[in-house]
Biotite code that builds the C-alpha atoms (Angstrom):
import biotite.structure as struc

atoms = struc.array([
    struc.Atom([61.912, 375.830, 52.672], chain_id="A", res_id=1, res_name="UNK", atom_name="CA", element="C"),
    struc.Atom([64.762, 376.618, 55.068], chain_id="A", res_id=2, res_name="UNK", atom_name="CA", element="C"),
    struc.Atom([67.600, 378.384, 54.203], chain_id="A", res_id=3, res_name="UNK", atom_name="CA", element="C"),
    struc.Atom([70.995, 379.178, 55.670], chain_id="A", res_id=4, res_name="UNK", atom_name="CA", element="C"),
    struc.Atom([72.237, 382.943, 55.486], chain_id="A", res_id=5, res_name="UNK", atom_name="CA", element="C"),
    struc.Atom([75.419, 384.620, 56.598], chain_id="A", res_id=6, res_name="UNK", atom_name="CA", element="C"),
    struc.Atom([74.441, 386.942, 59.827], chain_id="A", res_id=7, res_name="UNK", atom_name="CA", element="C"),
    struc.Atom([76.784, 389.737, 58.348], chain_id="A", res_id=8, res_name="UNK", atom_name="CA", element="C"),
    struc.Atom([73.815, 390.235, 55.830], chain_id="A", res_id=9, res_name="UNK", atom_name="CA", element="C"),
    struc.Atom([71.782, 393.010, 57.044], chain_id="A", res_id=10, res_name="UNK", atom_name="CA", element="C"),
    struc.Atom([68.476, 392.455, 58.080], chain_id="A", res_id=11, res_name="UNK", atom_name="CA", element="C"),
    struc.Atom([66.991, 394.835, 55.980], chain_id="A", res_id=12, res_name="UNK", atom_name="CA", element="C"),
    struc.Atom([68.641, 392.307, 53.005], chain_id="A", res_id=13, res_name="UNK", atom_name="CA", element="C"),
    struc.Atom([67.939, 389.534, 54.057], chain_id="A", res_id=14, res_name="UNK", atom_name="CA", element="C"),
    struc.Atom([64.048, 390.365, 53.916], chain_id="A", res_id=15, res_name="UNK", atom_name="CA", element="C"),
    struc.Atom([64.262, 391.646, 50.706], chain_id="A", res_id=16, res_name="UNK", atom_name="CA", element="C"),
    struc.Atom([65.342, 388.069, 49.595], chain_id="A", res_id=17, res_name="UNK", atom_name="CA", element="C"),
    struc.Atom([63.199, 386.242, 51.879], chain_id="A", res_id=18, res_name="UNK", atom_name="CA", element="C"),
    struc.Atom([60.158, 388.502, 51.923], chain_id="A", res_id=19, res_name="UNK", atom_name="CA", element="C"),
    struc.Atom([57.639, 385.881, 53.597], chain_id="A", res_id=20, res_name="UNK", atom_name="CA", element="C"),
    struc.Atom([60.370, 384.556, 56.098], chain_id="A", res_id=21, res_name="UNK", atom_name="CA", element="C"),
    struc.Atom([60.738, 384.027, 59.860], chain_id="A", res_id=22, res_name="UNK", atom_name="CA", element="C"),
    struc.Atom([64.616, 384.740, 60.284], chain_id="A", res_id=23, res_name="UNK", atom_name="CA", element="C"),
    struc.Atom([66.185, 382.896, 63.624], chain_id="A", res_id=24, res_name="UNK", atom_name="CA", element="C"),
    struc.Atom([69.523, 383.915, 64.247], chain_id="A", res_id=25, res_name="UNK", atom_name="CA", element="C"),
    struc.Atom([71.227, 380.502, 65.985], chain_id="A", res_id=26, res_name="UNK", atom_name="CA", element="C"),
    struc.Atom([74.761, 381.474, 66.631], chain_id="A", res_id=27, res_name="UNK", atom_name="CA", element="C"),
    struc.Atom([76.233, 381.863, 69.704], chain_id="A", res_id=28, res_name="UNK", atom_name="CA", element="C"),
    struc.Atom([75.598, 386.199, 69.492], chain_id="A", res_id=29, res_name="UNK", atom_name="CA", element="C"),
    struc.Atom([72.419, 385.389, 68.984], chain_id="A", res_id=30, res_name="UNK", atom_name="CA", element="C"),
    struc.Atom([69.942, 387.821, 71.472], chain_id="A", res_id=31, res_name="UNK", atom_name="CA", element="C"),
    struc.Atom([67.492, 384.785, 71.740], chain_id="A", res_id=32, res_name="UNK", atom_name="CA", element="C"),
    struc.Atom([68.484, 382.103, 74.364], chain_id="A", res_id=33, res_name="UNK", atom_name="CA", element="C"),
    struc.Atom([66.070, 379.517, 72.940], chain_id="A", res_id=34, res_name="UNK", atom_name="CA", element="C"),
    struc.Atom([67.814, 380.174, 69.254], chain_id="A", res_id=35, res_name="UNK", atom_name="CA", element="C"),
    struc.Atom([71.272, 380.327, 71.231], chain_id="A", res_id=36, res_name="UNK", atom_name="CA", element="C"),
    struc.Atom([70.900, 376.716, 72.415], chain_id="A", res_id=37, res_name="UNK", atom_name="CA", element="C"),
    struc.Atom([71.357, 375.947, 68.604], chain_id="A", res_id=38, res_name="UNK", atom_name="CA", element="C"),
    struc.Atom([75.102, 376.903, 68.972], chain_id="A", res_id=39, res_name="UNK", atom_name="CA", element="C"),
    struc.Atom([77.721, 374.807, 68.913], chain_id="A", res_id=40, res_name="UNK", atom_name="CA", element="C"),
    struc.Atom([79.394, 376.403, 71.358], chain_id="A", res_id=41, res_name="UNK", atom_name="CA", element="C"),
    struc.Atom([76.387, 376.950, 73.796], chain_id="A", res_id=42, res_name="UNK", atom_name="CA", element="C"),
    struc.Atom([77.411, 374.320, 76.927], chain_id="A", res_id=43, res_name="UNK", atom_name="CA", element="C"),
    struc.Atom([74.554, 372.004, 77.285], chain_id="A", res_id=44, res_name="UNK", atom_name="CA", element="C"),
    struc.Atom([77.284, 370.055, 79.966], chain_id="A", res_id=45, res_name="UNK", atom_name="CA", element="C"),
    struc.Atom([77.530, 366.254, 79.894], chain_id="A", res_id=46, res_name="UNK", atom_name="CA", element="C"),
    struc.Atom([77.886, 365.926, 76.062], chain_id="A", res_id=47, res_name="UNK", atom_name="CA", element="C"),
    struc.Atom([79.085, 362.530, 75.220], chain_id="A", res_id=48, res_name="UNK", atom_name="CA", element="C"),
    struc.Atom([82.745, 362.440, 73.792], chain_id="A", res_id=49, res_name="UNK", atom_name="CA", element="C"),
    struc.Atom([83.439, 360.431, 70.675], chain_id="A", res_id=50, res_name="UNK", atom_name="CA", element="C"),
    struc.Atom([85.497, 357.069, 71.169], chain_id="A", res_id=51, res_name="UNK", atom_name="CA", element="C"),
    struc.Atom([85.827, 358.271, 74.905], chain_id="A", res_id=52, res_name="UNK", atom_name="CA", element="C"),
    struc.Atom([84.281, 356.077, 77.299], chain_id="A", res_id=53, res_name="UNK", atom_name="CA", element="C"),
    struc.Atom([83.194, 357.899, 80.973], chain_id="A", res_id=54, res_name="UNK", atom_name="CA", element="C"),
    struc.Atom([84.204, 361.698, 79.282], chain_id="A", res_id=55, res_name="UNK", atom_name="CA", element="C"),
    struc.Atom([81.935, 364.315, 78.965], chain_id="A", res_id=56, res_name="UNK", atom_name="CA", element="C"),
    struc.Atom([81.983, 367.640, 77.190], chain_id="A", res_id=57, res_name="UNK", atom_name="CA", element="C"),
    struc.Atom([80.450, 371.107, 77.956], chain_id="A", res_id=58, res_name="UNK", atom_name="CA", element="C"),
    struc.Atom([79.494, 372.013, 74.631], chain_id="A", res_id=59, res_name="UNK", atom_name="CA", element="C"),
    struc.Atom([80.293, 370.560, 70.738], chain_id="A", res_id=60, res_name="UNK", atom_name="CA", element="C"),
    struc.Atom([82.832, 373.329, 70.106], chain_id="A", res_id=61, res_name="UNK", atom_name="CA", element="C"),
    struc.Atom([84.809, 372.033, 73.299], chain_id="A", res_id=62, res_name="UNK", atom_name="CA", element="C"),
    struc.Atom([85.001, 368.829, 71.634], chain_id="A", res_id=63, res_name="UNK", atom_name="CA", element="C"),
    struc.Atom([86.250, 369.364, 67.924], chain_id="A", res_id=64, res_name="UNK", atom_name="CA", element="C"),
    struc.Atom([88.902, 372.056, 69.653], chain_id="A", res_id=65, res_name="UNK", atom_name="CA", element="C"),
    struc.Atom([90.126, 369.622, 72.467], chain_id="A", res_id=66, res_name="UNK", atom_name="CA", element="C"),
    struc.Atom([90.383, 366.508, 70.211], chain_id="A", res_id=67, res_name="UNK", atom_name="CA", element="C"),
    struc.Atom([92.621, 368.744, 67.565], chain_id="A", res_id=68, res_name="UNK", atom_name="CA", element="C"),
    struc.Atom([96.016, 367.568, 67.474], chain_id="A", res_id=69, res_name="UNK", atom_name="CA", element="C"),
    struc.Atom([99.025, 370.312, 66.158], chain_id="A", res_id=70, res_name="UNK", atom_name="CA", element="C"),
    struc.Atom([102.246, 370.276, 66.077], chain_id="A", res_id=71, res_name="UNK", atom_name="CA", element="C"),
    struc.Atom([103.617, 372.176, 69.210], chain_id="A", res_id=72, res_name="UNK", atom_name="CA", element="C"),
    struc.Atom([99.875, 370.465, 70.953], chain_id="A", res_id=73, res_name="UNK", atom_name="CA", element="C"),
    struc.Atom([98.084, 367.403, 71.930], chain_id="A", res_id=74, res_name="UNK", atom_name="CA", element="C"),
    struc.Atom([94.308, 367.133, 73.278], chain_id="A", res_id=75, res_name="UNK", atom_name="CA", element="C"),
    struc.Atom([93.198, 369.727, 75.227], chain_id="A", res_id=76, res_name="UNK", atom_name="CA", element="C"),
    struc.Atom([91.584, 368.707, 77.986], chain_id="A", res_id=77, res_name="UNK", atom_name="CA", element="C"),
    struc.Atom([90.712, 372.008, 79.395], chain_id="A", res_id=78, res_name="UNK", atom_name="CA", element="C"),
    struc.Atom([88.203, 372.656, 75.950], chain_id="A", res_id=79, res_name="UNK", atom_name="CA", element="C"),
    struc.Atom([86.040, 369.789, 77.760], chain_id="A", res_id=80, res_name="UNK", atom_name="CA", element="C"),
    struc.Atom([85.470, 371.901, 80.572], chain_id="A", res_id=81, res_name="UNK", atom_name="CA", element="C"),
    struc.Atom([85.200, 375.194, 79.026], chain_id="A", res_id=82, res_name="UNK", atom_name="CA", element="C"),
    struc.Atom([81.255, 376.174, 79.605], chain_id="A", res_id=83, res_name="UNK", atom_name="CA", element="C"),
    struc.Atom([82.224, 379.904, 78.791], chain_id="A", res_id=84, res_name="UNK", atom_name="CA", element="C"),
    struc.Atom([81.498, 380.167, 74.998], chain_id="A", res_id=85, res_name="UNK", atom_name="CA", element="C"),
    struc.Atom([84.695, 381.932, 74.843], chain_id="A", res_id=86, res_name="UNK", atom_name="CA", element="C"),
    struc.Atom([88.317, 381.227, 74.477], chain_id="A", res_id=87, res_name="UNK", atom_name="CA", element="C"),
    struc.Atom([87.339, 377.660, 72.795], chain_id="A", res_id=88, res_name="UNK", atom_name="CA", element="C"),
    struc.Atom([89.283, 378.102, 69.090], chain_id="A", res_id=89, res_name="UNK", atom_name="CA", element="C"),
    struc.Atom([92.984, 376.649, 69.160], chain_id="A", res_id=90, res_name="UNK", atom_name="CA", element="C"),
    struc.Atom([94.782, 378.239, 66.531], chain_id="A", res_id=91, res_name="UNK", atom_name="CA", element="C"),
    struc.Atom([97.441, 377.688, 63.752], chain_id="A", res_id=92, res_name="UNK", atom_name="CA", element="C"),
    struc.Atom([99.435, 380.633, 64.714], chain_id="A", res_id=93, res_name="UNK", atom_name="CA", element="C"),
    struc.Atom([99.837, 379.428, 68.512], chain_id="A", res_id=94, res_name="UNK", atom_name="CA", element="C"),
    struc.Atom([100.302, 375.447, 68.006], chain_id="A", res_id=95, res_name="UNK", atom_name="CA", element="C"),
    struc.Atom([101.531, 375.037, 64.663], chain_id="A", res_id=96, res_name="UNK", atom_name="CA", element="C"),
    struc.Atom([100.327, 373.106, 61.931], chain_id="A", res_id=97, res_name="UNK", atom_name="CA", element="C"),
    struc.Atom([97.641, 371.309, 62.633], chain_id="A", res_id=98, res_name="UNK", atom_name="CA", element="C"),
    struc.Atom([98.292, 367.353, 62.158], chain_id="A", res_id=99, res_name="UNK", atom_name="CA", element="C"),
    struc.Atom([94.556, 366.084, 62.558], chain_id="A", res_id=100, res_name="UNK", atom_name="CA", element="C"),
    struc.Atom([92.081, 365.145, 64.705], chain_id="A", res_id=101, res_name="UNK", atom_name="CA", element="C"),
    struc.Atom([92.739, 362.761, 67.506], chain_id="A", res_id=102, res_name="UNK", atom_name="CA", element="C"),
    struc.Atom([90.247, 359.328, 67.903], chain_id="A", res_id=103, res_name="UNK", atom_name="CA", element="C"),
    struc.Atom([89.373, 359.542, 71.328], chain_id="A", res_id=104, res_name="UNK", atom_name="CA", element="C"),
    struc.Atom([90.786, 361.698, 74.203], chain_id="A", res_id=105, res_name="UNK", atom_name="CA", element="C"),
    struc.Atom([93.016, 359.096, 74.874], chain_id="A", res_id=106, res_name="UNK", atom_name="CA", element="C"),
    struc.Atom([93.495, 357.348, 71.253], chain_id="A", res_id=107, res_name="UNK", atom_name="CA", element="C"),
    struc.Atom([96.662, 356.831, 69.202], chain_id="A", res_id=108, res_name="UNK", atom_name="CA", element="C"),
    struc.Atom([94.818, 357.406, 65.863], chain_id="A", res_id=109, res_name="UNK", atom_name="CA", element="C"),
    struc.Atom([94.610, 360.595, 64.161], chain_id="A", res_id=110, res_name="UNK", atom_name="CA", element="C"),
    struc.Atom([91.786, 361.452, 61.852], chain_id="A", res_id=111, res_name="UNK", atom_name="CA", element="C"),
    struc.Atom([91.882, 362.895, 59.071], chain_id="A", res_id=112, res_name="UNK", atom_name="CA", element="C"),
    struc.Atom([89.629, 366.615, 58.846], chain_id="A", res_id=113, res_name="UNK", atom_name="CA", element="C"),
    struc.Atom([86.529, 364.960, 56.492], chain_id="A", res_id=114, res_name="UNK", atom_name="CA", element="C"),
    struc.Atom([86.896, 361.766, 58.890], chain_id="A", res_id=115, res_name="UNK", atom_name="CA", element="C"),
    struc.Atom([86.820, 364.220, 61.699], chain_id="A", res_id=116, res_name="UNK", atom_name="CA", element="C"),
    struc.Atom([83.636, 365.555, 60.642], chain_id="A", res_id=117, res_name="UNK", atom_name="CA", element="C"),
    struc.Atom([82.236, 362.786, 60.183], chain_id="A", res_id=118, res_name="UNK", atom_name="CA", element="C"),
    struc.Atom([82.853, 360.619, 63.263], chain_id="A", res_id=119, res_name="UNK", atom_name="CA", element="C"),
    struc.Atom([82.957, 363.386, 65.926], chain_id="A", res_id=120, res_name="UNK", atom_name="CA", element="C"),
    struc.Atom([81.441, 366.756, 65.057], chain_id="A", res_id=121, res_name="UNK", atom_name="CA", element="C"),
    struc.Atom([78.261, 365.497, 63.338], chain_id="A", res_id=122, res_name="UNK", atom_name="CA", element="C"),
    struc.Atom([77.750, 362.855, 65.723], chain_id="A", res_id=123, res_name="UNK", atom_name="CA", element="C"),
    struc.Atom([78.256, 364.921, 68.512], chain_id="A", res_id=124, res_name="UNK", atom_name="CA", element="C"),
    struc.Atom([75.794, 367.904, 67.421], chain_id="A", res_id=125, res_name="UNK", atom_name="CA", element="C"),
    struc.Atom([73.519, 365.354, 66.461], chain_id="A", res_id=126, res_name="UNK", atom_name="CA", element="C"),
    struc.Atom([73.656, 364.024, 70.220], chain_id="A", res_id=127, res_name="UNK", atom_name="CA", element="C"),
    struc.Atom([72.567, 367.594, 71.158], chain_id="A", res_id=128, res_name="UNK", atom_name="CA", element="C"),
    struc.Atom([69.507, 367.784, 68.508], chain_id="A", res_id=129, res_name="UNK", atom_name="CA", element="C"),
    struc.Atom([68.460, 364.241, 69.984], chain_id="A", res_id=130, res_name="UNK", atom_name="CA", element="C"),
    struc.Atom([69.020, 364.613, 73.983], chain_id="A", res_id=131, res_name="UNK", atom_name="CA", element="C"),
    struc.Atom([68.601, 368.227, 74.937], chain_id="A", res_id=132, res_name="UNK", atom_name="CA", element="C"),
    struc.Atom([65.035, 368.593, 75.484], chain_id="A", res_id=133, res_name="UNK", atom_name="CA", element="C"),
    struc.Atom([64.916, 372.365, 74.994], chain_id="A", res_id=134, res_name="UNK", atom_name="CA", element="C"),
    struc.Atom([67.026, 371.548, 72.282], chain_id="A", res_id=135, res_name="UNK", atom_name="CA", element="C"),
    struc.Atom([64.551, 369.198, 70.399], chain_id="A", res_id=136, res_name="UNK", atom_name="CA", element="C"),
    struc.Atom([61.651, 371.423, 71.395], chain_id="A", res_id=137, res_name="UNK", atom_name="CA", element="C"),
    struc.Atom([62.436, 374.043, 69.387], chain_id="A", res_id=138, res_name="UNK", atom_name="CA", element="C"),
    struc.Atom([63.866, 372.294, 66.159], chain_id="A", res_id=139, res_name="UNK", atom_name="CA", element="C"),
    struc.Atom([59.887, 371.179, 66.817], chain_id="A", res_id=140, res_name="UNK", atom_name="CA", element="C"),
    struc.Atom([58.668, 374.878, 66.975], chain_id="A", res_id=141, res_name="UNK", atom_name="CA", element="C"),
    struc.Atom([60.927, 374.984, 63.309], chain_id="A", res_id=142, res_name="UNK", atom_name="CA", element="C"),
    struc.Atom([59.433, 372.291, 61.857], chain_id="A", res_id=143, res_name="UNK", atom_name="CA", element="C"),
    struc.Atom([56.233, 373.550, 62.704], chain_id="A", res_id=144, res_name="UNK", atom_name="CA", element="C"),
    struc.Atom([56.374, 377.219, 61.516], chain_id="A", res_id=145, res_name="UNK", atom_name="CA", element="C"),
    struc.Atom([58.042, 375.563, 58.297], chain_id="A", res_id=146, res_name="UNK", atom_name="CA", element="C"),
    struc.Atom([55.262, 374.290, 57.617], chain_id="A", res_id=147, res_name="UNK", atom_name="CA", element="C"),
    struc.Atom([53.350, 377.768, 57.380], chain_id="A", res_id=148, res_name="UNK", atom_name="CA", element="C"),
    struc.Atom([56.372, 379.874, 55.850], chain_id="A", res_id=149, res_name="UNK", atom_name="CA", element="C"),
    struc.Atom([60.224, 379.688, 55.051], chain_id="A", res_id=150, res_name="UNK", atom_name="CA", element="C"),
    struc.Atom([62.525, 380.010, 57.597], chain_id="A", res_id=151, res_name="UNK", atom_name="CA", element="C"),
    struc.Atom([65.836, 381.341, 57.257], chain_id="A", res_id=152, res_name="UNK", atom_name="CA", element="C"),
    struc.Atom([68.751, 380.433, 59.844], chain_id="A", res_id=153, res_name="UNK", atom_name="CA", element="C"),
    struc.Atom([71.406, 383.151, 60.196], chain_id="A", res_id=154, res_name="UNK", atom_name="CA", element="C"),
    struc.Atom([75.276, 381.524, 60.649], chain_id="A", res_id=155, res_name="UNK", atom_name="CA", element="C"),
    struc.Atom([78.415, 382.660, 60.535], chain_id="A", res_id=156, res_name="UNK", atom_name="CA", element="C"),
    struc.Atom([79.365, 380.076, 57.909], chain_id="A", res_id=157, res_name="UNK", atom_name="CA", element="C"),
    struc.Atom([77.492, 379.077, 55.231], chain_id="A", res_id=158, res_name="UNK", atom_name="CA", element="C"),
    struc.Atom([78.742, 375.976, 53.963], chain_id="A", res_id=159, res_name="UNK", atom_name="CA", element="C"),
    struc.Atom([75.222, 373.512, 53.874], chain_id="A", res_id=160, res_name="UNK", atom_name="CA", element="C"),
    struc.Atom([77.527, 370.577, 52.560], chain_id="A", res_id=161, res_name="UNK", atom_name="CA", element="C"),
    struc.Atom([79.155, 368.400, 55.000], chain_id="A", res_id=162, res_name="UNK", atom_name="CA", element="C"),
    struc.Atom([80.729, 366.852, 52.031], chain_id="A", res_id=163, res_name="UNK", atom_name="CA", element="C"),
    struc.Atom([82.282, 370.062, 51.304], chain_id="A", res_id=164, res_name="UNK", atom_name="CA", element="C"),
    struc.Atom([86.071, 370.455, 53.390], chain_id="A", res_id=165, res_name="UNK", atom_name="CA", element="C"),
    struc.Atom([87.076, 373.514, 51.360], chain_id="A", res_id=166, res_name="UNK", atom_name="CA", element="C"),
    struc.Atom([85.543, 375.512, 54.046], chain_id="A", res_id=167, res_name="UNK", atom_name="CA", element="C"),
    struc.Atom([84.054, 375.048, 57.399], chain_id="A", res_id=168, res_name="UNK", atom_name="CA", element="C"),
    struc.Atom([80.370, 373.669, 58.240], chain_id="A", res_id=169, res_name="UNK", atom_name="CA", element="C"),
    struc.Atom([77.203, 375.746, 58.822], chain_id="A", res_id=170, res_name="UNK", atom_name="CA", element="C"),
    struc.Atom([75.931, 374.118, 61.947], chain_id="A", res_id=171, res_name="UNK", atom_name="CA", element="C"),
    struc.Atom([72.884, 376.068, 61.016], chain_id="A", res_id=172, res_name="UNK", atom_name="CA", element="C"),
    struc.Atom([73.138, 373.809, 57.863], chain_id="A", res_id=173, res_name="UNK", atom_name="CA", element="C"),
    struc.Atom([73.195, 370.554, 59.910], chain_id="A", res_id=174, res_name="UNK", atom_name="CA", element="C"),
    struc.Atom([70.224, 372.147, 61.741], chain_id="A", res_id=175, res_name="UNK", atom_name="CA", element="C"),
    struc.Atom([68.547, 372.151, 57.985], chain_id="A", res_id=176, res_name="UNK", atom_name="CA", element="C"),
    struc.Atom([69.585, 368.652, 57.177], chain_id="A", res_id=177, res_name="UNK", atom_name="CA", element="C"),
    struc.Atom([67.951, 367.164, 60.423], chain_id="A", res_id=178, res_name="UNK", atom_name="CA", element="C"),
    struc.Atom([64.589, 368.771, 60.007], chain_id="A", res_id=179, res_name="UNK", atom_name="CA", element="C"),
    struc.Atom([64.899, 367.858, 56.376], chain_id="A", res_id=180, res_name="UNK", atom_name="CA", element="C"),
    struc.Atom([65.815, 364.280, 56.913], chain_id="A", res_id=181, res_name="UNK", atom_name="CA", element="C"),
    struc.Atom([69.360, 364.247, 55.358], chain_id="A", res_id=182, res_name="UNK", atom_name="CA", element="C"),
    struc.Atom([71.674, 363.842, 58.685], chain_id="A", res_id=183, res_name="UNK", atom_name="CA", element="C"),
    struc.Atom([73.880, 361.440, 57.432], chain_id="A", res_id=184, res_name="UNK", atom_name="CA", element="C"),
    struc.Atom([74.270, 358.288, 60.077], chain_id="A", res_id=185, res_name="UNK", atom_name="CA", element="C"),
    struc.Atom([77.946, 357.467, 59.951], chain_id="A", res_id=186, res_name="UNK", atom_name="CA", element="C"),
    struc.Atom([81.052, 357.842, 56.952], chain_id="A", res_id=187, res_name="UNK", atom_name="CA", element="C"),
    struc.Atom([79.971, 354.871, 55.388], chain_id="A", res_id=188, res_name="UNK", atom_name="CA", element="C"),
    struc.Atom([79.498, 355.603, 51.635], chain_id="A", res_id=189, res_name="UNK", atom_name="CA", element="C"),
    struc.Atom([80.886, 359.382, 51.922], chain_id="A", res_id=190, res_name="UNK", atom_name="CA", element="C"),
    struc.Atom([83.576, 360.970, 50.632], chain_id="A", res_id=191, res_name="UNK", atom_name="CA", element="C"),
    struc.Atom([85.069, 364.750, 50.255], chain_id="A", res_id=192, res_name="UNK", atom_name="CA", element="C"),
    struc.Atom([83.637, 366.425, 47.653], chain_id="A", res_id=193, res_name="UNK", atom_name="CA", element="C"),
    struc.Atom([85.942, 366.395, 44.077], chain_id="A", res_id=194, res_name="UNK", atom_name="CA", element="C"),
    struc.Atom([86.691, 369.545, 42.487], chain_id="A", res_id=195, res_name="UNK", atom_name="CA", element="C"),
    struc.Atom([84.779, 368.943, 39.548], chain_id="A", res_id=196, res_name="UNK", atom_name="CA", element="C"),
    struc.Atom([81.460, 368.375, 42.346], chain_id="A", res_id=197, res_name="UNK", atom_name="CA", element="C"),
    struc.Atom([82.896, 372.025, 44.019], chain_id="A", res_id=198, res_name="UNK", atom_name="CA", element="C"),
    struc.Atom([82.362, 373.918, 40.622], chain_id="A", res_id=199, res_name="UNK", atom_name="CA", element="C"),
    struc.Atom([79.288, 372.667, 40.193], chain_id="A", res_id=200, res_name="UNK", atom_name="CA", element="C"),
    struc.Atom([78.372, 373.369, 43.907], chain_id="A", res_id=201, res_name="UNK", atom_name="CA", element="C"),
    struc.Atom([79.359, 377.028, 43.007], chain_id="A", res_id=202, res_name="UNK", atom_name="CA", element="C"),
    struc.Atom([77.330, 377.163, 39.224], chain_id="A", res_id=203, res_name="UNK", atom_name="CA", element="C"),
    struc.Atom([73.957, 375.381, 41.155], chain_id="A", res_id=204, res_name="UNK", atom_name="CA", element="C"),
    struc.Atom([74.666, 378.254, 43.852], chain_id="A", res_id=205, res_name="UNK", atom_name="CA", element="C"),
    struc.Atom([74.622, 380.816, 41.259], chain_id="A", res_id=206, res_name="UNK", atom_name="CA", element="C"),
    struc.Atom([71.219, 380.038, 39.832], chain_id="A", res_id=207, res_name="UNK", atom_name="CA", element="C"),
    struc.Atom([69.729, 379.541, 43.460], chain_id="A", res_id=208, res_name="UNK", atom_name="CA", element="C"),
    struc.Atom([70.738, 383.127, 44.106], chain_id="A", res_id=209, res_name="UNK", atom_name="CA", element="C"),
    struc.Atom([68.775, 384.101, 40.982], chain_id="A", res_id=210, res_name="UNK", atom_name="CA", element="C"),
    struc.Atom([65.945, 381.693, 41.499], chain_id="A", res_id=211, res_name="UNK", atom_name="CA", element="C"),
    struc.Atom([65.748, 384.048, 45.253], chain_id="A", res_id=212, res_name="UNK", atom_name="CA", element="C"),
    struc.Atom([65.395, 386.855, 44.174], chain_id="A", res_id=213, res_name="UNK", atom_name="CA", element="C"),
    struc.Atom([62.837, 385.878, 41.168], chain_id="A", res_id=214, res_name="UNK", atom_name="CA", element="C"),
    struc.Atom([60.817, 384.122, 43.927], chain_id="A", res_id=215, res_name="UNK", atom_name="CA", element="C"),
    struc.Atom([60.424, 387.213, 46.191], chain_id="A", res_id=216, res_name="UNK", atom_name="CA", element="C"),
    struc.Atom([60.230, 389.826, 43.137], chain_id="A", res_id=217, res_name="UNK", atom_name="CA", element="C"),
    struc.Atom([56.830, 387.545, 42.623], chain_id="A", res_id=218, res_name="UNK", atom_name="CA", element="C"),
    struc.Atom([56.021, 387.784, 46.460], chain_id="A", res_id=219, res_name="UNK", atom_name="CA", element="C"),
    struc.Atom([56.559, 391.422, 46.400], chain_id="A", res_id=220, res_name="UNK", atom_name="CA", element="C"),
    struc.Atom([54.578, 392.183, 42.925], chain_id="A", res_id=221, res_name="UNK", atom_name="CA", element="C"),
    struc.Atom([51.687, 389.759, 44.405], chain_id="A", res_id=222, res_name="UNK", atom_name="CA", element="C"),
    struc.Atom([51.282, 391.893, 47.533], chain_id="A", res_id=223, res_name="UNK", atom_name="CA", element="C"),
    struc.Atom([51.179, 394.961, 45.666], chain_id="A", res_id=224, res_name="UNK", atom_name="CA", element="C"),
    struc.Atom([48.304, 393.749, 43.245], chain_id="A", res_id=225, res_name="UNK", atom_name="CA", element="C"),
    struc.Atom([46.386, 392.821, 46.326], chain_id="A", res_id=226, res_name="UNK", atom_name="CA", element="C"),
    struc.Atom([46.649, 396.255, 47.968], chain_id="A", res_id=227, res_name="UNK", atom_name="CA", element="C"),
    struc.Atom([45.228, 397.784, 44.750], chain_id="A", res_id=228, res_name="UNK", atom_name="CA", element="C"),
    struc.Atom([42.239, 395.130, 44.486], chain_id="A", res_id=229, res_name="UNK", atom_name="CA", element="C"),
    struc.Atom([41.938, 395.864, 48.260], chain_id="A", res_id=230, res_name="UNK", atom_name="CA", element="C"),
    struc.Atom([42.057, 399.815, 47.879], chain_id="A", res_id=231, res_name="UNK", atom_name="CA", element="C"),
    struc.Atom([39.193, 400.038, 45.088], chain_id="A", res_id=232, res_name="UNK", atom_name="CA", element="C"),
])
């Protein structure tokens, strides 16, 4: 099983949930370069722009931030370019209220924020997961140890759902869906979650809390009948 967990968690937590875990931290802090790459905001260069024939991008980040549209601001062209990892979010506070995203660097359409996240941020971190070939090698390696123990992503946000617009997107969720199988291939047949789905997204996330911490109290009583049987 893979799961997504918020990186503010301490380790020491974290392993007390996820006892038998490998835990890969794939943010953009992360100490690992070859977790790092997992980032959004990591700037694999020459990242295909939605709807933008002959642009590139330096990283995904650069491309949801430079296609936002707000009220005192237009596409940012300079959030292409940025290869930094810094300095990328464009903010309410500075531009004003933000009025969507735009289709294309040079399109007249604005998109709505589910639209948004559906026709250019999943798409383009998908492009990523497909093209980067140190990219693809090691959602391989996680595949592969998944297959021996659970693996638990650390992210900033933890929202697994792309459904889900109440709050922003784990990427370290979409990583999760791809391995899994679930990447969705376009907005045909998906909408933004209803409220009535969101309270049951937060009861189901309720019991999955208790059903962790049931599943390692087993792990943790298991390994300490085998050290008695071992110390006889």
């Amino acid at each position: 099983m893979i799961y997504v967990v918020n990186k503010k968690r301490t380790i020491e937590n974290i392993r007390k949930d996820f006892p038998n875990a490998a835990i890969l931290d794939i943010t953009s802090t992360s100490q690992m370069r070859y977790a790092q790459i997992l980032s959004p905001f990591y700037p694999h260069m020459n990242i295909p722009i939605p709807f933008t024939k002959g642009l590139t991008a330096s990283c995904v980040e650069g491309i949801w931030q430079g296609l936002k549209v707000f009220e005192n601001a237009d596409v940012d062209f300079s959030a292409f370019k940025n290869d930094t990892m810094a300095g990328l979010k464009r903010t309410v506070r500075k531009f004003g209220r933000p009025k969507g995203h735009r289709k294309g660097a040079f399109g007249k359409e604005l998109l709505n924020y589910f639209e948004a996240r559906m026709l250019i941020y999943l798409p383009s971190y998908k492009w990523v997961l497909e093209n980067v070939p140190e990219v693809r090698h090691v959602i391989e390696r996680i595949k592969m140890q998944n297959e021996k123990q659970d693996i638990v992503l650390l992210d900033y946000n933890t929202n697994i759902d792309f459904r889900d617009i109440s709050q922003p997107l784990s990427h370290a969720g979409l990583v999760k869906l791809y391995i899994e199988g679930g990447y969705p291939k376009g907005i045909e047949g998906y909408t933004p979650m209803t409220q009535s789905e969101l309270d049951e997204k937060k009861i189901k996330a309720k019991e999955e809390k208790k059903e962790i911490k049931k599943k390692a109290k087993i792990f943790k009583e298991g390994l300490e009948l085998f050290g008695d049987i071992n110390n006889k």
